[in-house]
DRENDO-1510 file (C-alpha; in Angstrom, 1 decimal, always signed):
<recs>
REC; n; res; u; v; w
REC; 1; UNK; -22.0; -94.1; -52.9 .
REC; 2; UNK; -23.7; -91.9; -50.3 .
REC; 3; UNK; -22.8; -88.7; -48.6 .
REC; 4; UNK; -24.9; -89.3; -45.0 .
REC; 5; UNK; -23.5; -93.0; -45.1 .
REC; 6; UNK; -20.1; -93.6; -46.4 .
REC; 7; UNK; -18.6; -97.2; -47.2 .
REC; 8; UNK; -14.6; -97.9; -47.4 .
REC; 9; UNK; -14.0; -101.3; -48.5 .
REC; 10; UNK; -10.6; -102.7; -49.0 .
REC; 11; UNK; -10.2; -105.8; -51.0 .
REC; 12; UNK; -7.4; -108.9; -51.3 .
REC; 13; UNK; -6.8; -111.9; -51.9 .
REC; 14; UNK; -6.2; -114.3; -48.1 .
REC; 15; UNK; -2.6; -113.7; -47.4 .
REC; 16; UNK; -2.1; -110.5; -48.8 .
REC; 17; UNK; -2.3; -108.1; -45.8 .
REC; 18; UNK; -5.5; -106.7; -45.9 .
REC; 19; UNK; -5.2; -107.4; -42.3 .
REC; 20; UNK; -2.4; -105.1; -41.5 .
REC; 21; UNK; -4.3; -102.6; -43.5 .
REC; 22; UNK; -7.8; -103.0; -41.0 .
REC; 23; UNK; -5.6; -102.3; -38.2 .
REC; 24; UNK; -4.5; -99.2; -39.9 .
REC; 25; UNK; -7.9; -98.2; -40.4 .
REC; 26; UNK; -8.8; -99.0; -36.8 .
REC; 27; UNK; -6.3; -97.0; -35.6 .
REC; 28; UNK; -8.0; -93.7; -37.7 .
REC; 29; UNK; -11.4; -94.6; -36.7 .
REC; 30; UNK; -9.7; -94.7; -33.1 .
REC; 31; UNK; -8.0; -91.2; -33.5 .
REC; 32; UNK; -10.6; -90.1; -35.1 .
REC; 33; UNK; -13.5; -90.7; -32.9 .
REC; 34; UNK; -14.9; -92.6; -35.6 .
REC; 35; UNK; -18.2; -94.7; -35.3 .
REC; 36; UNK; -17.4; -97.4; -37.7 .
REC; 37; UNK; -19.3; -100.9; -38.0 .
REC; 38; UNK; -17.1; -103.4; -39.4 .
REC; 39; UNK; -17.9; -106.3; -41.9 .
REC; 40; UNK; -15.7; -109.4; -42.6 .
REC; 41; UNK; -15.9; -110.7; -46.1 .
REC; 42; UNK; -15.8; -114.2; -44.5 .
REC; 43; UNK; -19.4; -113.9; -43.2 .
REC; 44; UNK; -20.5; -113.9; -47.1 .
REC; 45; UNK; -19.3; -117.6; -47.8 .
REC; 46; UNK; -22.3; -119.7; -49.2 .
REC; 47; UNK; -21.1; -121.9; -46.9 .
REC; 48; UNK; -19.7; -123.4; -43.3 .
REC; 49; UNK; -16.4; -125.0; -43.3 .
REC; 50; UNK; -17.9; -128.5; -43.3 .
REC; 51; UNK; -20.4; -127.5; -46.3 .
REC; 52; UNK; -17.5; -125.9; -48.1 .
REC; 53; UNK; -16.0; -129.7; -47.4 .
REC; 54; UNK; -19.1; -131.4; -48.7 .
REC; 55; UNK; -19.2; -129.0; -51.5 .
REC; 56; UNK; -15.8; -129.0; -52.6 .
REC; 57; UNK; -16.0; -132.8; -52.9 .
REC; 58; UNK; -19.1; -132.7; -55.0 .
REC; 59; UNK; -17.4; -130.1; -57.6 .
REC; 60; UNK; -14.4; -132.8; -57.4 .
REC; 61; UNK; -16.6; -135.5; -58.0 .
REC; 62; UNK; -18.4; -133.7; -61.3 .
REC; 63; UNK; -14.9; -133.2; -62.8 .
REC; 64; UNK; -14.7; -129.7; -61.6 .
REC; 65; UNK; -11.1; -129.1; -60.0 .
REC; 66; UNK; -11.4; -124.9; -59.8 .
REC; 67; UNK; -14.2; -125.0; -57.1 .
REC; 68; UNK; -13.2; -122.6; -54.9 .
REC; 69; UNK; -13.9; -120.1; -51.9 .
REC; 70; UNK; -12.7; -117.0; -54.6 .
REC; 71; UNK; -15.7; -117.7; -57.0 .
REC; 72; UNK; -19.7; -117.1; -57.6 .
REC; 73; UNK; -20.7; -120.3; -56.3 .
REC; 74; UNK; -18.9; -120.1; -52.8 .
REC; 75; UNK; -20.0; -116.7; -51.7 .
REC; 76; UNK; -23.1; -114.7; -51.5 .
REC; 77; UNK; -22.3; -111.8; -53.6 .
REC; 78; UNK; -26.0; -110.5; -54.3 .
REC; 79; UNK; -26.4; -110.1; -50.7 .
REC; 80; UNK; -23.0; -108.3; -49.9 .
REC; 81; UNK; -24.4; -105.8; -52.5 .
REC; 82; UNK; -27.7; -105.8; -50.7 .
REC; 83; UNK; -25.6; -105.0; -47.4 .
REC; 84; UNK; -23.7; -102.5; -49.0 .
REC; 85; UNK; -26.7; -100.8; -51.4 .
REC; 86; UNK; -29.0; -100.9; -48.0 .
REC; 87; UNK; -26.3; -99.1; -45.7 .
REC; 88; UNK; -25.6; -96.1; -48.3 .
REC; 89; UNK; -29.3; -95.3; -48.5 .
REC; 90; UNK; -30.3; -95.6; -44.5 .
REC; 91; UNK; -26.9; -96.7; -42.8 .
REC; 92; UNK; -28.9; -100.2; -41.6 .
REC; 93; UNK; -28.4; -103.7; -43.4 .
REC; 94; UNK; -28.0; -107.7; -42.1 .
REC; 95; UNK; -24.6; -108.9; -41.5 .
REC; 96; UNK; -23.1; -112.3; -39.3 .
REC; 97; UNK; -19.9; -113.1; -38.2 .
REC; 98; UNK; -18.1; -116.2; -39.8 .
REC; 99; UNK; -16.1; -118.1; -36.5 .
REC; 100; UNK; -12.7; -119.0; -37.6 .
REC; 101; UNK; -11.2; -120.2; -34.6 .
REC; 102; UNK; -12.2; -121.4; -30.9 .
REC; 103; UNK; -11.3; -118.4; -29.6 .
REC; 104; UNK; -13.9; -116.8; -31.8 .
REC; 105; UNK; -16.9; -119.2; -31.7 .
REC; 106; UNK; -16.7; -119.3; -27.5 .
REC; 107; UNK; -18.5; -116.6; -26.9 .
REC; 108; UNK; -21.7; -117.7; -29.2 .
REC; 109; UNK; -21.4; -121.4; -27.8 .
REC; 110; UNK; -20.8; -122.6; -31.5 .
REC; 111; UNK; -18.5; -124.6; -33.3 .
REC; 112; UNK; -15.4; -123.2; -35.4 .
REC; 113; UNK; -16.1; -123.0; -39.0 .
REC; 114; UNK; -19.8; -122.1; -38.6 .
REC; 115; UNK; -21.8; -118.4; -39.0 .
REC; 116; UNK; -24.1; -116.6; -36.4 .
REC; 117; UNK; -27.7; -115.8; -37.1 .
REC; 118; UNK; -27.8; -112.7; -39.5 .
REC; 119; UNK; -28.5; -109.6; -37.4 .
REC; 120; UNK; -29.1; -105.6; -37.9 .
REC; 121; UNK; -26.3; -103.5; -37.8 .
REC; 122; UNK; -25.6; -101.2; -34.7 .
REC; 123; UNK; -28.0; -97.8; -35.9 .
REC; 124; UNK; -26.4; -94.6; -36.4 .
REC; 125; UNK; -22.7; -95.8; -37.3 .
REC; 126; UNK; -20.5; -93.5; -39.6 .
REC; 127; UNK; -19.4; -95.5; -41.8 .
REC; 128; UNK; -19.1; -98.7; -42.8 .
REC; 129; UNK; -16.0; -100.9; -43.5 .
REC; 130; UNK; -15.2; -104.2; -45.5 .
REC; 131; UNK; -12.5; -106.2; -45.8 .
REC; 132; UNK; -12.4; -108.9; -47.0 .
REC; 133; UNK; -12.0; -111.0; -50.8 .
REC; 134; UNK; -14.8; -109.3; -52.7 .
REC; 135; UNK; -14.9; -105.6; -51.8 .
REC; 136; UNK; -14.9; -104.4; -55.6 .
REC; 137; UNK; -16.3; -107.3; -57.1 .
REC; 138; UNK; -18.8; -107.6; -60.4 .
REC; 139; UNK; -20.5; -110.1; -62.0 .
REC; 140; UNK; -23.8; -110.4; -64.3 .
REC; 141; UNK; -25.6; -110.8; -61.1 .
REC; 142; UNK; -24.1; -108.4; -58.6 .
REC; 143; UNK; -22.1; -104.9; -59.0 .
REC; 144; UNK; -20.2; -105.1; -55.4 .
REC; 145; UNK; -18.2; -102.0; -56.8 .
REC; 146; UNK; -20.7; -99.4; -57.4 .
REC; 147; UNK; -21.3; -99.0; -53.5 .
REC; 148; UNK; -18.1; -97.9; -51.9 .
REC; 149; UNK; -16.9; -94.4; -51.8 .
REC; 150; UNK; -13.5; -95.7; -51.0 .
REC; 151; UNK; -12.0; -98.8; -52.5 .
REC; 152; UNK; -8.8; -99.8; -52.0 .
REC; 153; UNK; -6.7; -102.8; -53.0 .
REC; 154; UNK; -3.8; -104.5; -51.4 .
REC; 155; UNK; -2.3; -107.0; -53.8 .
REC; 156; UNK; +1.4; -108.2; -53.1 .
REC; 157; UNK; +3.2; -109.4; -56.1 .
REC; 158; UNK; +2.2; -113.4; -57.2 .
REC; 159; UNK; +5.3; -115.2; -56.1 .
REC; 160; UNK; +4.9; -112.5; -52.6 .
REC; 161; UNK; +1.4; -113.8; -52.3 .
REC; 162; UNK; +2.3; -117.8; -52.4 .
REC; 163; UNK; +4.7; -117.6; -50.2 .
REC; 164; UNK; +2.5; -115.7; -47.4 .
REC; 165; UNK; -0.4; -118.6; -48.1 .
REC; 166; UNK; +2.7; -121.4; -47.9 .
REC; 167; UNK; +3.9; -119.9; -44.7 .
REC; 168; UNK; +0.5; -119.1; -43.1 .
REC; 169; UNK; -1.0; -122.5; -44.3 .
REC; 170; UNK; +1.8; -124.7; -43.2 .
REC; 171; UNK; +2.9; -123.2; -39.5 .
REC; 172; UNK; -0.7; -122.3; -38.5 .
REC; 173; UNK; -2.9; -124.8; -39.8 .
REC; 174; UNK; -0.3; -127.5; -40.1 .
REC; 175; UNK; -1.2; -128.0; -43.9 .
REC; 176; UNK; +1.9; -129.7; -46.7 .
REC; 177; UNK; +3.5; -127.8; -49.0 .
REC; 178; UNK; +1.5; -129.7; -51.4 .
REC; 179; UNK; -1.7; -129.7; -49.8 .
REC; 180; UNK; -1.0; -125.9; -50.0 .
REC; 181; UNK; +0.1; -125.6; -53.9 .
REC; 182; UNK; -3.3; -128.0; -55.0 .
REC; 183; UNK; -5.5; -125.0; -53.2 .
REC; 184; UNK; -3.1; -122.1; -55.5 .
REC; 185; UNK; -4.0; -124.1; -58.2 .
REC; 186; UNK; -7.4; -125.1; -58.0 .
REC; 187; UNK; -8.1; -121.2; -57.0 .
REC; 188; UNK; -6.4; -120.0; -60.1 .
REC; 189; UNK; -9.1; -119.7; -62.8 .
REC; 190; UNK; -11.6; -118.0; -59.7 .
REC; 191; UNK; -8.3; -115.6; -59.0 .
REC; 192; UNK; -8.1; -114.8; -62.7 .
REC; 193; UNK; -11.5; -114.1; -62.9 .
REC; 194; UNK; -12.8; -112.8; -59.9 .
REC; 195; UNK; -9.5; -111.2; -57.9 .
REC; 196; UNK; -7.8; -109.5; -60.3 .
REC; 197; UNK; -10.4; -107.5; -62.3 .
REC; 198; UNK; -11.4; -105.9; -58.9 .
REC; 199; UNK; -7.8; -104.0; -59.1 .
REC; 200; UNK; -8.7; -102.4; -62.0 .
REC; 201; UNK; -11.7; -101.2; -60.3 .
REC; 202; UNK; -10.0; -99.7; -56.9 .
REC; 203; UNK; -9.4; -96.2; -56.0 .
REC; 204; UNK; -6.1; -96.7; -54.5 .
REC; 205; UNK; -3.9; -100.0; -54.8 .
REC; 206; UNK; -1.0; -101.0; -52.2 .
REC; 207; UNK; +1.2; -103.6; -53.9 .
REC; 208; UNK; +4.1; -105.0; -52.2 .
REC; 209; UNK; +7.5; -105.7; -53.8 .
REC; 210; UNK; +10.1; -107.5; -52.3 .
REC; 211; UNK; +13.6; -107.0; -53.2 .
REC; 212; UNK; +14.9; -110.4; -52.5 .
REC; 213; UNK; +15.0; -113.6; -54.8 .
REC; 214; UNK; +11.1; -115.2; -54.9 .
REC; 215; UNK; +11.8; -116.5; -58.0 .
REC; 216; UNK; +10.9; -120.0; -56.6 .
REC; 217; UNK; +8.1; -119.5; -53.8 .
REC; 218; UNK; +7.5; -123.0; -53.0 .
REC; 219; UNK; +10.5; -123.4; -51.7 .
REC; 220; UNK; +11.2; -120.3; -49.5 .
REC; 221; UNK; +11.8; -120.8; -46.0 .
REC; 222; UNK; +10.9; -117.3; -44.9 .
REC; 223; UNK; +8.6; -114.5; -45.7 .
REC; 224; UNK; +10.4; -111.0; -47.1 .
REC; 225; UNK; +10.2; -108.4; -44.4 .
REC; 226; UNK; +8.8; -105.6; -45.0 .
REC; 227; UNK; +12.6; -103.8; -44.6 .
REC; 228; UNK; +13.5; -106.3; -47.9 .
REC; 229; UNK; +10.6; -105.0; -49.6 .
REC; 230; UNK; +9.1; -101.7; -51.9 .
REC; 231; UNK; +5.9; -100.6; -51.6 .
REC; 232; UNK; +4.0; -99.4; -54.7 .
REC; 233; UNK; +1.1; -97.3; -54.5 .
REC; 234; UNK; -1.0; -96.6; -57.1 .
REC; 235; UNK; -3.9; -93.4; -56.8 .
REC; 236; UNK; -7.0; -94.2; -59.8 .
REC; 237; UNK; -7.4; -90.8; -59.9 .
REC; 238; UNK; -4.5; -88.8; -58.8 .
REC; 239; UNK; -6.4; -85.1; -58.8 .
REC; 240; UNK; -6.2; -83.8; -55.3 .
REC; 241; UNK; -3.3; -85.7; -54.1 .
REC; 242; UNK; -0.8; -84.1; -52.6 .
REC; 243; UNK; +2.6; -86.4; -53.9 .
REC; 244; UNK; +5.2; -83.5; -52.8 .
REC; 245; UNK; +3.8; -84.0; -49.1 .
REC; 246; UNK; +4.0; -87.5; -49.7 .
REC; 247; UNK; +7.2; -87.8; -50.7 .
REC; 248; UNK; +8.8; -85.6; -48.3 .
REC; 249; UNK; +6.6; -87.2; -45.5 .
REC; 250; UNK; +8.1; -90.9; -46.7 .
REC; 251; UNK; +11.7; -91.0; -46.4 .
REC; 252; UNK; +13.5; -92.7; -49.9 .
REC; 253; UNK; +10.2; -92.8; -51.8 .
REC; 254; UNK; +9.7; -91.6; -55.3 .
REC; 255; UNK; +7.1; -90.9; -58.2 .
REC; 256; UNK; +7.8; -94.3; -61.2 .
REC; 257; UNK; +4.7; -92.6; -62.8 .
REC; 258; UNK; +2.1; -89.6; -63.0 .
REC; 259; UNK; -0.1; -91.4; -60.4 .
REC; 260; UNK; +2.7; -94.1; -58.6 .
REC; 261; UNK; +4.8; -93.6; -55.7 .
REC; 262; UNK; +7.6; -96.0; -54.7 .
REC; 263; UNK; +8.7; -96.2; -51.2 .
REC; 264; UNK; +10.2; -98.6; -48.5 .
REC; 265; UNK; +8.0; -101.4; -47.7 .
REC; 266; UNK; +9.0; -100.0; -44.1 .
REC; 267; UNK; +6.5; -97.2; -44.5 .
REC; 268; UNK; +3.4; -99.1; -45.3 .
REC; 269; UNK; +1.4; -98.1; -41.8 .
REC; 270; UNK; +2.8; -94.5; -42.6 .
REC; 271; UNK; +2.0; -93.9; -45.9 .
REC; 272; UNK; -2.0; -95.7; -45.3 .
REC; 273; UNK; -2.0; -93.1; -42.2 .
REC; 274; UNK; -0.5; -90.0; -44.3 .
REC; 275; UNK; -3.0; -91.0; -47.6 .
REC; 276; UNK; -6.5; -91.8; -45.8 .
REC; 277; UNK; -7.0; -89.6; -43.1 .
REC; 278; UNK; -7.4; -86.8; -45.2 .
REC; 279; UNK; -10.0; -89.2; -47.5 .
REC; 280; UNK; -11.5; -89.9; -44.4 .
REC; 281; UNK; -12.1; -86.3; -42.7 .
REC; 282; UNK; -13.1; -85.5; -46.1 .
REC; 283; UNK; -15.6; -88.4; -46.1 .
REC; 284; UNK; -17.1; -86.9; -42.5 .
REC; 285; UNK; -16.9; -83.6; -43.6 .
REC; 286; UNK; -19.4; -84.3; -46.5 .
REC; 287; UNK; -21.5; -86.6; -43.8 .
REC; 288; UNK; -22.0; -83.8; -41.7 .
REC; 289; UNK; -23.0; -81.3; -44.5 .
REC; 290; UNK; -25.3; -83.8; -45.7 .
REC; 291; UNK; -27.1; -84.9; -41.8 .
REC; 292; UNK; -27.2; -81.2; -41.3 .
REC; 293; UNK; -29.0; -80.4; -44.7 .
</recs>
């Protein structure tokens, strides 16, 4: 953590909506007149998408079926603590940028599926902010979680989260419904292992309910809306937080426990904008004390 150069990272699972949640933030920053260099958790893959390929089919080929992009062995997770441990003590670090699409990789001349050379971060940024799969992430080599001074989750319900990859994975990338439930499966022991446990480690956790039958997700022809869905938040710590502004401030939502508040899926963008720009002005607040000092 570090006062003169702050860190927010939010973590989730692909599919879950830390998306929505980066545009959120965006719009803050925006507001704000915020300086903030962003970092995809993508760019920390051990490898391209034709190395993942060649790797996945030599973990297949060793009789290991749980190889996946979730775990230790797919991702660089010593050097995204390197980023993160080198930003909070001079607000500099290496980063690239992993090219998803053609769109993307046009303006570098490269293929899709590949990584830029690593370069410095822009100097004199604010802050710096993650998202990506591995924001809060431990292991015996790496302590991912130490670094931020604001970690937040995003974790929809299981079922929730299947059907978003199913959707996603079918009508964007053209993938089977079983081509799509081999990857859930073979992710599960990394998901077990390595997703979940970050939860436990975040300041603040968005989880989205939905209030319609998911009992069976493999079959579901649509995605919930956010209007057929609850939105539970859940505060680590809940000292400081103001839950009676909250609660009048987001219409139909009430307190399930001491540090929970239920509300309409509806208010998601709301209730982010209502709960972190106050963490945030509190974050530049202390910034400026400490460049002053």
């Amino acid at each position: 953590m570090s006062s003169k150069h702050p860190i927010i990272a939010v973590t989730g699972a692909s599919g879950a909506g830390t998306t929505s949640v980066m545009r959120a933030f965006q719009q803050i920053f925006r507001r704000e007149h915020i300086d903030a260099v962003s970092v995809e958790g993508d760019s920390f893959h051990r490898y391209d998408r034709a190395e993942m390929k060649v790797a996945m089919a030599e973990a297949h080929a060793r009789g290991d079926h749980s190889f996946s992009h979730f775990g230790p062995e797919s991702n660089l997770f010593e050097e995204l603590e390197e980023l993160f441990r080198t930003y909070a003590e001079s607000g500099t670090g290496k980063v690239r940028k992993y090219l998803h699409d053609d769109e993307e990789a046009a303006p570098y001349n490269q293929a899709p599926g590949t990584f830029t050379p690593w370069t410095d971060l822009a100097p004199d940024s604010d802050l710096l902010f993650y998202e990506g799969l591995h924001g809060a992430v431990v292991t015996d080599k790496a302590d991912v979680a130490q670094h931020p001074d604001l970690l937040i989750g995003v974790v929809p319900v299981i079922n929730l989260e299947w059907i978003q990859k199913l959707q996603r994975d079918k009508i964007q990338r053209g993938y089977s419904t079983e081509a799509v439930t081999d990857t859930i499966l073979r992710r599960m022991p990394d998901y077990v292992n390595h997703i979940c446990p970050q939860f436990s480690r975040t300041h603040v956790n968005f989880q989205r309910v939905p209030m319609v039958d998911t009992s069976n997700p493999f079959i579901a022809r649509t995605i919930p809306t956010a209007d057929e869905s609850m939105l539970i938040i859940r505060f680590a710590n809940p000292k400081g937080i103001d839950f009676s502004y909250l609660l009048s401030m987001l219409h139909d939502s009430f307190m399930s426990r001491a540090n929970t508040i239920v509300c309409p899926g509806g208010k998601f963008d709301l209730a982010m904008q209502l709960i972190f720009t106050p963490m945030i002005w509190r974050l530049m607040e202390r910034r400026k004390q400490a460049v002053g000092a």
